[in-house]
PASE-935116 format. One record per residue (C-alpha): residue in three letters; x, y negated, z negated. Coordinates in steps of 0.001 Angstrom, whole numbers, plus 500000, padded with zeros to 6 digits. Example, Ala and Ser with C-alpha at 12.3 -4.5 7.8 and 13.67 -1.06 7.14 Angstrom:
// residues 2
ALA512300504500492200
SER513670501060492860
END
This chain:
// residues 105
UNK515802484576511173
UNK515920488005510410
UNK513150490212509631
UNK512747492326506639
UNK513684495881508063
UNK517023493678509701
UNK518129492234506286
UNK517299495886504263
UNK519631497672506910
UNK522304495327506487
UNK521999495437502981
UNK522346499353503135
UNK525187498493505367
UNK526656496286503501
UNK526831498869500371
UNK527912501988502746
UNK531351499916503923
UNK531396497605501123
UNK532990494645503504
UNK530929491764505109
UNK533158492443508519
UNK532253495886508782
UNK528620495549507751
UNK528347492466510544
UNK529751495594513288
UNK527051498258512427
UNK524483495374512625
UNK525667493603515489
UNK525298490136513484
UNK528253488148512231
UNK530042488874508982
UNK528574485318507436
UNK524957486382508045
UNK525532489158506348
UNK527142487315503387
UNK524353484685503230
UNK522046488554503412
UNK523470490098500981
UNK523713486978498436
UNK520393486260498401
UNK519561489954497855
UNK521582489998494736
UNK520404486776493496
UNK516703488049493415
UNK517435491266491896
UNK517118490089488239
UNK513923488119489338
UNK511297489399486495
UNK508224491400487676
UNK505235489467488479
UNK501847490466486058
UNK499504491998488087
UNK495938491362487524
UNK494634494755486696
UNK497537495256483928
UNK494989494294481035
UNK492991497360481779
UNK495320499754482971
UNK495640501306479025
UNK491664502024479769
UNK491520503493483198
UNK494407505678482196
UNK492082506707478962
UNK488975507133481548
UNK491022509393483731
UNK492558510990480855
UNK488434511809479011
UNK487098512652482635
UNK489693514509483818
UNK490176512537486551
UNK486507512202488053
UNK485446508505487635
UNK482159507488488967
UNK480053503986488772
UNK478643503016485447
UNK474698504196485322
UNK474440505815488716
UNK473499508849488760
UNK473943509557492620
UNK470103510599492958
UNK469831507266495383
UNK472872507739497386
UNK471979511186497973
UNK468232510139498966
UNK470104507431501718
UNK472504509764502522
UNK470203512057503897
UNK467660509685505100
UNK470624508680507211
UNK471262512546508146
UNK467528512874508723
UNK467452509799511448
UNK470435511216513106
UNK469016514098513767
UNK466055513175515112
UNK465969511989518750
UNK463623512521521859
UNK465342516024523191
UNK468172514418525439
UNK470716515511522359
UNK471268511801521143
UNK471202510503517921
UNK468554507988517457
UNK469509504611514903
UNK466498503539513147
END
């Protein structure tokens, strides 16, 4: 079996030569690996593209970015908390008993 990097360089390979012979030489495979490769490449290039889950909001996001100019935060915070943890964190760091290490509370 070969891996993915394997079957995308003897695809490039493949379409550099344009012979399954000389594409199975600068892979060191044979030339009917690299015909069963190559066919199953093609065959799944006019697979259609999957839906992706966040594709029913991606009109709004783009609208968000768009109004905000790009600075999104979370709905209703205003960032007073984090910034009260944040340096209650800094604060407990800081403090220790004088050898120069951080105490964890």
């Amino acid at each position: 079996m070969k891996t993915v990097r394997e079957r995308m360089d003897i695809i490039s390979a493949y379409r550099e030569v344009g012979s399954y012979r000389g594409a199975a030489e600068i892979c060191s495979t044979t030339h009917r690996t690299v015909k069963r490769v190559v066919e199953a490449a093609e065959s799944t290039e006019g697979v259609a593209e999957v839906a992706h889950n966040y594709d029913s909001v991606s009109d709004l996001v783009a609208q968000r970015v768009e109004k905000t100019k790009g600075r999104i935060t979370a709905a209703g915070s205003t960032g007073r908390r984090n910034a009260s943890v944040s340096r209650q964190h800094q604060l407990s760091l800081t403090e220790g008993d004088g050898d120069g290490k951080a105490v964890h509370r």
